[in-house]
C-alpha positions in Angstrom: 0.0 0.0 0.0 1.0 3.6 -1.0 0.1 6.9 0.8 1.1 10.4 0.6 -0.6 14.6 0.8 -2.7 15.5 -2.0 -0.8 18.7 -2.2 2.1 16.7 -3.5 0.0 14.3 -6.1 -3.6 15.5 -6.5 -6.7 13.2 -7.3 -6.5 14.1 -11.0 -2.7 12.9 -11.2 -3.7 10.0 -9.2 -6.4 8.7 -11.4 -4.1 9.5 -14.7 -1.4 7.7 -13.4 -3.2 4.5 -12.0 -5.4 4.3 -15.6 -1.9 5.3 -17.3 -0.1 1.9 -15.4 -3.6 -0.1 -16.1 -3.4 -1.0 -12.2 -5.9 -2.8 -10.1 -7.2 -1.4 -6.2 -8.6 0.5 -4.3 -7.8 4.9 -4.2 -8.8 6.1 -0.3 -8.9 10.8 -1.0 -9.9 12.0 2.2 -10.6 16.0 2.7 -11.8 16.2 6.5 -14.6 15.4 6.8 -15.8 14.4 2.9 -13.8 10.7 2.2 -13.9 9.1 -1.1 -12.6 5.9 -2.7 -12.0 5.0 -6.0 -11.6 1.3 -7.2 -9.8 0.5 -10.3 -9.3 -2.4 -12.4 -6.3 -3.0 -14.8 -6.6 0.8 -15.4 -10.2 1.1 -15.6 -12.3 3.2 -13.4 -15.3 1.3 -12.2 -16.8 2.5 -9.5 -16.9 5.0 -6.7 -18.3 5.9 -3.0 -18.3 9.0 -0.8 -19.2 9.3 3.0 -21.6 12.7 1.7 -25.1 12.2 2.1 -25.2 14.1 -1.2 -23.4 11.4 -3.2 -25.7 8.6 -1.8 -27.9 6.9 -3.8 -31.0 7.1 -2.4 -30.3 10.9 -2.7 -29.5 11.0 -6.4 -32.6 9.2 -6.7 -34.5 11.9 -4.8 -33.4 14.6 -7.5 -34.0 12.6 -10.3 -37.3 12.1 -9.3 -37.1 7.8 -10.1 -39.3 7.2 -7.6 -42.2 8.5 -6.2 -42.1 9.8 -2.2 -44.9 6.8 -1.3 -41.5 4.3 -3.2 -39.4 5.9 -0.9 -40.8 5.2 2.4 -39.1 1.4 3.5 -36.5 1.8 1.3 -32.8 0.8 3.1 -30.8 3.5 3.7 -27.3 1.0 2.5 -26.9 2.0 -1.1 -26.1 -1.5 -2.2 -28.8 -3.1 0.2 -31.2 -0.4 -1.9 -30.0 -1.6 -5.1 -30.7 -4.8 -4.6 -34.0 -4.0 -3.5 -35.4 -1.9 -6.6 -34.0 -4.7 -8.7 -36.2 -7.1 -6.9 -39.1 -5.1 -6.3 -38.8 -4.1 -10.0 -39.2 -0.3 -9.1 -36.3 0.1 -11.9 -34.9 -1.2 -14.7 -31.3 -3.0 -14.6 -30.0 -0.9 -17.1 -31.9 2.8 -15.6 -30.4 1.9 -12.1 -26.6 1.3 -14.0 -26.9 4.7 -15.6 -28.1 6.2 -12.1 -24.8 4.6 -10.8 -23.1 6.2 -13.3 -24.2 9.7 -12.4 -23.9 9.3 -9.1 -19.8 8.1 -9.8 -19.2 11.0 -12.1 -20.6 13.3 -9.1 -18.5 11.8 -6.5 -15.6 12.6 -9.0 -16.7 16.2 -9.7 -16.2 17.0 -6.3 -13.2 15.2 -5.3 -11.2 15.9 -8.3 -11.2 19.5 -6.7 -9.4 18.5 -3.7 -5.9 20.1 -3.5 -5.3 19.4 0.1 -5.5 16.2 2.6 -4.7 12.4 2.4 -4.0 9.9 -0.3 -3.9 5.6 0.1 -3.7 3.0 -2.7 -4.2 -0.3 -1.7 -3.5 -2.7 -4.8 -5.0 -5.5 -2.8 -8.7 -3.9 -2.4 -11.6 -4.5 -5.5 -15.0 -3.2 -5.1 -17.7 -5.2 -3.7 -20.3 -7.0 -5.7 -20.5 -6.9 -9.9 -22.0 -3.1 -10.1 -19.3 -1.5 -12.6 -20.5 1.7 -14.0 -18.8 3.3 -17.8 -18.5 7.2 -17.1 -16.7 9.3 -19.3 -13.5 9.2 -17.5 -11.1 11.5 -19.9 -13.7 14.1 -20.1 -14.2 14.9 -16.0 -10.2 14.9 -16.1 -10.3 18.1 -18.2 -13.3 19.5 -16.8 -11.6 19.4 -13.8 -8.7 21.2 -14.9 -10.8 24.0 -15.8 -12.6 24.5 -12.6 -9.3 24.3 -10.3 -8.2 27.4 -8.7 -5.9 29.7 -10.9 -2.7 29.7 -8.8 -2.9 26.0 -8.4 -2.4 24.8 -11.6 1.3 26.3 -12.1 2.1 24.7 -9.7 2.1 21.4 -11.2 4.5 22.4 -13.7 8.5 22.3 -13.0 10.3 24.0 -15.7 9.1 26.2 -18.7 11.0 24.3 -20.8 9.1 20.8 -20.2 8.3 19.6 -23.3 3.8 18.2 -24.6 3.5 16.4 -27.5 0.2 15.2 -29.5 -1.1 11.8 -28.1 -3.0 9.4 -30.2 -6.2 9.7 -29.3 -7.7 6.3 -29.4 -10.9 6.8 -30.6 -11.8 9.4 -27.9 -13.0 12.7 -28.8 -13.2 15.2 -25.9 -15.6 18.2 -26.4 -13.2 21.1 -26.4 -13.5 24.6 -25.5 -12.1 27.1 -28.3 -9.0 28.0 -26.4 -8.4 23.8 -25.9 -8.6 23.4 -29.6 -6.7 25.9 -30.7 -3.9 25.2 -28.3 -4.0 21.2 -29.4 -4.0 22.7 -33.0 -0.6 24.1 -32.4 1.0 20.8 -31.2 2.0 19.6 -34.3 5.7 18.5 -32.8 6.9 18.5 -29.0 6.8 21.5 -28.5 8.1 23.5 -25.1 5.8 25.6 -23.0 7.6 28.5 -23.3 7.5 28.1 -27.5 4.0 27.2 -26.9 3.2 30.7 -24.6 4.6 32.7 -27.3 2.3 31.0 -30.3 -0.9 30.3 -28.5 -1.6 34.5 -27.8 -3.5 33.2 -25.1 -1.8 34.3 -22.1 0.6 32.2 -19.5 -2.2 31.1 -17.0 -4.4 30.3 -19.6 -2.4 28.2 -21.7 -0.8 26.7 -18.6 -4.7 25.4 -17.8 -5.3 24.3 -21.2 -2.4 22.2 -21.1 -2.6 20.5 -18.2 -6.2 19.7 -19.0 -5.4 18.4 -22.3 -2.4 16.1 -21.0 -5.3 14.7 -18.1 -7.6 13.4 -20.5 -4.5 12.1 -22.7 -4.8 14.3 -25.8 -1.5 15.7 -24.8 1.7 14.2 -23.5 3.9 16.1 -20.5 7.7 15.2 -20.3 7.5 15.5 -16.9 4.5 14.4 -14.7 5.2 14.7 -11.3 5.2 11.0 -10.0 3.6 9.1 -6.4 5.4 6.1 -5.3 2.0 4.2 -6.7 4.2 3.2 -9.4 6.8 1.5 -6.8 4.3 -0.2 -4.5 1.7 -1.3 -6.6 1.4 -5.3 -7.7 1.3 -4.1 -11.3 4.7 -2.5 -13.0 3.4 1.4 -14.3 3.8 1.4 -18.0 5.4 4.5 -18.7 5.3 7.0 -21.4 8.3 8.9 -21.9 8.2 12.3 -23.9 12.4 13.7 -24.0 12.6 17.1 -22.5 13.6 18.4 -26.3 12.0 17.4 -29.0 12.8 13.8 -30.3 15.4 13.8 -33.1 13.3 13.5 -36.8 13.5 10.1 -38.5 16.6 9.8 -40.9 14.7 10.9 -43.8 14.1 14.3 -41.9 16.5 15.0 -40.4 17.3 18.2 -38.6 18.9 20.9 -41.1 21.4 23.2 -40.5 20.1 27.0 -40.7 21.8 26.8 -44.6 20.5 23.4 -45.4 16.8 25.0 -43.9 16.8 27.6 -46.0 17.6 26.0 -49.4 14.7 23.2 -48.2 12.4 26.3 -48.2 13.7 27.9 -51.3 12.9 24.2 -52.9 9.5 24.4 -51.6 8.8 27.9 -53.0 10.1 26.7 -55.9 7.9 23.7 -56.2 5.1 25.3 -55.5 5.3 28.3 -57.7 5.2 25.9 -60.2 2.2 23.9 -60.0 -1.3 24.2 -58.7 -1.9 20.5 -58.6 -2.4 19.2 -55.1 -0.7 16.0 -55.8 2.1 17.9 -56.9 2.1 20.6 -53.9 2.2 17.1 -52.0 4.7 15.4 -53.8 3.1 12.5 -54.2 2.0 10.0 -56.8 -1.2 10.1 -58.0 -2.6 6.9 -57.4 -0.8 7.0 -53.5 -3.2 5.9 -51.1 -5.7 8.0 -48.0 -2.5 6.9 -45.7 -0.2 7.8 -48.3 -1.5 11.2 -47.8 -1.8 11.4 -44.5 1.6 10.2 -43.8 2.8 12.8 -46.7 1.0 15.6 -44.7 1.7 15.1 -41.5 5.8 14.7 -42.6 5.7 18.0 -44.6 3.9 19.7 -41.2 6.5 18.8 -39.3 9.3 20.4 -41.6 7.1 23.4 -42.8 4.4 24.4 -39.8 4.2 28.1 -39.3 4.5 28.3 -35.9 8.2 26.5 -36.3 9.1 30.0 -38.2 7.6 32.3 -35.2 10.7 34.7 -35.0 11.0 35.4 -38.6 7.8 37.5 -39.4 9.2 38.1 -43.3 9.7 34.2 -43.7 6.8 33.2 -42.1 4.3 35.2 -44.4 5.8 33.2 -47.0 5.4 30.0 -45.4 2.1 30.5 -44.0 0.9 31.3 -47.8 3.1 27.4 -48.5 1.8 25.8 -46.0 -2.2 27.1 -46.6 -1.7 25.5 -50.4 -0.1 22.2 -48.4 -3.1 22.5 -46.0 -5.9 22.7 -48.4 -4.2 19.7 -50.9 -4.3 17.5 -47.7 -7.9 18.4 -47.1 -9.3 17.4 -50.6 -6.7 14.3 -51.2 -7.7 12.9 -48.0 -11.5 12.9 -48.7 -12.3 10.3 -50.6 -15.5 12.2 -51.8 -13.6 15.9 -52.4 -10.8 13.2 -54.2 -13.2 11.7 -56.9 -14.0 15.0 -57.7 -11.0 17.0 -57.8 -9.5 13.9 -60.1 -12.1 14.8 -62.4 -12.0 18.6 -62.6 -8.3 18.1 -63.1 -8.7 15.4 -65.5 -11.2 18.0 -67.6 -8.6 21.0 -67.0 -5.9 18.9 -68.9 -8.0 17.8 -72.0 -8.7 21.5 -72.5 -5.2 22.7 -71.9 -3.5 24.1 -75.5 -0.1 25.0 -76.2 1.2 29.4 -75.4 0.0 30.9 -77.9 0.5 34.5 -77.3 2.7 37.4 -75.2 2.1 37.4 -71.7 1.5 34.0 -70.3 -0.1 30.7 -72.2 -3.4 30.0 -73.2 -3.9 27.8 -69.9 -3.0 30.5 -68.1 -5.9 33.0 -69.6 -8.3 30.0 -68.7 -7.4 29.4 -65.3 -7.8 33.3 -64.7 -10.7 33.5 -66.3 -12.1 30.4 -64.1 -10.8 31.4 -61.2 -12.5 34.6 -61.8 -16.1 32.5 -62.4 -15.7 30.6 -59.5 -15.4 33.8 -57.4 -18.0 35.5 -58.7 -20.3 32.6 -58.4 -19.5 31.6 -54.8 -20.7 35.4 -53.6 -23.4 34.9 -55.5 -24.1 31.1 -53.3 -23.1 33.5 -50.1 -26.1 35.4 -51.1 -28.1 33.0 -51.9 -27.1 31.4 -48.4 -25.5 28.2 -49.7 -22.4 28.1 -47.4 -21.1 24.9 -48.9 -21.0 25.4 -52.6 -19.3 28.8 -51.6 -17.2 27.2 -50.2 -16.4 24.5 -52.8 -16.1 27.7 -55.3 -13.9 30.2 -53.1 -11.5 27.2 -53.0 -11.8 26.7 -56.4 -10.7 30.0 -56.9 -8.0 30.3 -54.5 -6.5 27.1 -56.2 -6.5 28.1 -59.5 -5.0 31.8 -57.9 -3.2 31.3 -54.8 -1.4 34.0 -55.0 -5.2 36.4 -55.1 -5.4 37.7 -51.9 -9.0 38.5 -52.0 -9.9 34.8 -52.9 -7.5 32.9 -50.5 -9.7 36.0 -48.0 -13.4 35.3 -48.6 -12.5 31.1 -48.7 -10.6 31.9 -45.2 -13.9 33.7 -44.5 -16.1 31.4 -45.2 -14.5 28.6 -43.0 -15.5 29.8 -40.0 -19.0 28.8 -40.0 -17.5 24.8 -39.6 -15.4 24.2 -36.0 -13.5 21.6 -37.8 -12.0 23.8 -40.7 -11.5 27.2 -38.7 -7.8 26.1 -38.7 -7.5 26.4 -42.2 -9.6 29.4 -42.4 -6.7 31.0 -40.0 -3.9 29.5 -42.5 -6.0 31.1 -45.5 -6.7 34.5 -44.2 -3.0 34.9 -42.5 -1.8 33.7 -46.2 -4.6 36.4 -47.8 -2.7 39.7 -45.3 0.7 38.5 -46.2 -0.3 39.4 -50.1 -2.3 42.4 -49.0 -0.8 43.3 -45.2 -2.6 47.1 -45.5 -6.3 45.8 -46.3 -8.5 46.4 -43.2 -11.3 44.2 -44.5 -9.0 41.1 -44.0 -7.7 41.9 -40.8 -11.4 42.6 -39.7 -12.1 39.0 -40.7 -9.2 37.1 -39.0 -10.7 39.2 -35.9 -14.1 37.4 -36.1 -12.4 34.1 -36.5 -10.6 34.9 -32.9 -13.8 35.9 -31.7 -15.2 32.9 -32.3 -12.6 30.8 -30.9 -12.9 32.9 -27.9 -9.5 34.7 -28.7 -10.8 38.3 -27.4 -7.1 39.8 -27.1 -6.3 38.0 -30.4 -9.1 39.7 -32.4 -9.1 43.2 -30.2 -5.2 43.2 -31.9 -6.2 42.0 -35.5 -9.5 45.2 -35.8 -6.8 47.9 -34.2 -4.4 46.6 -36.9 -7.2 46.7 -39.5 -7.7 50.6 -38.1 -3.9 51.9 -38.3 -4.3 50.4 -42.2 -7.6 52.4 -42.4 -9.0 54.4 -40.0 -12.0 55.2 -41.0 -12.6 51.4 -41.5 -16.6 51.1 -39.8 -16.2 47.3 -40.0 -13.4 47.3 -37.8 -15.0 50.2 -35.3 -18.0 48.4 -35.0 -15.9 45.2 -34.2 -14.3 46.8 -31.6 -17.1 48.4 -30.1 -19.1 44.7 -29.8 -16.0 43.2 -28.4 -16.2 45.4 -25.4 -20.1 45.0 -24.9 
């Protein structure tokens, strides 16, 4: 058996690390006078009691008015003598009393997971009583936990600025995210440090701070260094441990970290590349019968070696590379979609029987097409903006921006119209950043990266982007009127 102060290894730690080392037993919290224990197998939260009348069952079924007050009256007070009894009397259903059980875990752990003072025991040798095992959603009280904990606690948890958090693999789970959780998990596209990771998110120390330490609870981001208990020494079942370096791990051999020279000639190759095609497979570098993995695998290696956020300090090199990275971005997006795929192969396929031979001063034939396509598709998707069909603007304000990445205004109203969909507001950012590093002086695209932060619930982030869009044009009403909502 293990013990220790929950000031030194709090309930949330705890529980990570005991699900983390798939251990079996029994976890005693005790915050005079509330107790709670936990019980555990291989790693798997099953059940839960407290000593508060609150968290007893006949209570929970009080407030969620199960039974009537005449049920009530010879009823046990013992909540697994009164279990047994509704089953047999037939007052509830097997499966409604489970998911009763369920709730009343999940508020047992709502309140403990609070606790930053008093006593800790784990007991490998305890299992709970009887076969009642409830299924809560484990990962997501972890990380609403984290965001309910007092502000100058969470710091604390955290050693060194320069501990590194890398993406996890999910597993399957999807957690219900907050803006500011996303958009911090967004960033993590290699370890990263938390002082790198300060200085990108824009959303303040504390804050980011929270949102990582929540994050890294419910497993969608790893820590390099999570403070330890000695459940990992005394417990029946070794702790299978996880191990992120301090630094970011060393790339694979085919990526392998460039000197600043060797850096800059891979980027001039990318600019290159790019400015040379506007077909995805080739902005991908791929073969055009490569496979969804292929593309993913493609992707995720060029992120790693190209992201934005890796070229922070360099504001003139990462315009450029934002506007790279947006064409890499919106290649992945329609090569990895079967659907978007199938029908990008055919528009190119109908491009290229089209295609003739220059035939004049100033560019080729092709080029005169795509211009004058790209200039249809624009037009078109503000008129399916009007006409309130979001998606086929969308489909046509890419369209455009594909066929002229280097348009500001297109790569601009795509960006724009991205934000309506949480899932592709990252690549609305990408496409509006890319859209001001062609046009840094036009107020009407700063005023829309500034909604985009307002939606993600980036107030300082968009208050910045409107006063920019007002020292390019002050007497910008888009941008006033932004400003003066923001502070309502």
């Amino acid at each position: 058996m293990s013990e220790g102060q929950l000031k030194q290894n709090p309930p949330a730690e705890l529980i990570r690390e005991i699900s983390e080392s798939h251990s079996s037993g029994a976890l005693r919290l005790g915050n005079d006078p509330a107790r709670a224990v936990v019980y555990f197998e291989e790693g798997t939260l099953v059940f839960a009691a407290s000593n508060l009348r609150s968290h007893r069952l006949a209570e929970i079924l009080k407030r969620s008015h199960a039974l009537s007050k005449e049920q009530f009256a010879k009823l046990p007070p013992n909540d697994e003598e009164l279990a047994n009894l509704l089953l047999q009397r037939g007052l509830l259903k097997p499966e409604v009393l489970l998911a009763i059980r369920a709730n009343q875990v999940s508020d047992i752990l709502r309140s403990s997971l609070l606790w930053t003072d008093g006593t800790w025991q784990f007991d490998p040798r305890v299992s709970v009583a009887g076969d009642t095992h409830v299924a809560i959603d484990l990962k997501g009280l972890l990380l609403e936990c984290a965001r309910h904990l007092p502000d100058g606690y969470i710091p604390s948890r955290f050693v060194t600025k320069e501990e590194t958090v890398v993406a996890a693999n999910k597993n399957g789970y999807e957690a219900n995210l907050l803006p500011p959780e996303a958009f911090v998990l967004s960033r993590v596209a290699a370890p990263i440090t938390l002082t790198e990771l300060y200085t990108i998110s824009g959303l303040g120390e504390g804050e980011t701070v929270r949102v990582v330490y929540g994050l890294s609870l419910c497993g969608l981001l790893q820590r390099s260094h999570w403070p330890v208990s000695t459940i990992s020494t005394d417990s029946s079942i070794p702790i299978k441990k996880t191990v992120v370096s301090s630094r970011p791990a060393p790339a694979p051999p085919a990526e392998a970290a460039t000197s600043p020279i060797d850096e800059e000639a891979d980027l001039n190759a990318l600019f290159a590349r790019l400015d040379e095609t506007t077909d995805y497979y080739d902005v991908l570098g791929i073969d055009r019968q490569a496979t969804i993995e292929q593309v993913k695998s493609t992707y995720h290696s060029l992120a790693r070696r190209y992201h934005p956020d890796r070229f922070h300090q360099n504001a003139q090199l990462r315009s450029r590379v934002d506007a790279a990275f947006a064409r890499i971005a919106r290649a992945y997006e329609t090569l990895s979609d079967g659907t978007l795929r199938v029908a990008y192969d055919t528009q190119y396929a109908s491009k290229t029987d089209r295609s003739s031979p220059a035939v004049g001063r100033g560019g080729t034939q092709t080029d005169v097409n795509e211009n004058q396509r790209a200039t249809s598709s624009f037009q078109q998707g503000l008129a399916a903006l009007r006409s309130n069909k979001q998606q086929e603007a969308i489909r046509l304000f890419a369209a455009a921006a594909s066929l002229e990445p280097r348009n500001a205004s297109y790569r601009a109203h795509y960006g724009h119209a991205l934000i309506a969909n949480v899932q592709t507001r990252r690549a609305a950012e990408i496409e509006l950043k890319a859209a001001i590093a062609l046009e840094p002086n036009n107020a009407s695209f700063r005023v829309m990266l500034a909604e985009l932060y307002k939606v993600l619930g980036l107030y300082r982030r968009a208050e910045s982007e409107a006063q920019r869009a007002l020292v390019a044009d002050p007497k910008n009403e888009a941008a006033r009127l932004f400003l003066s909502n923001l502070k309502t």
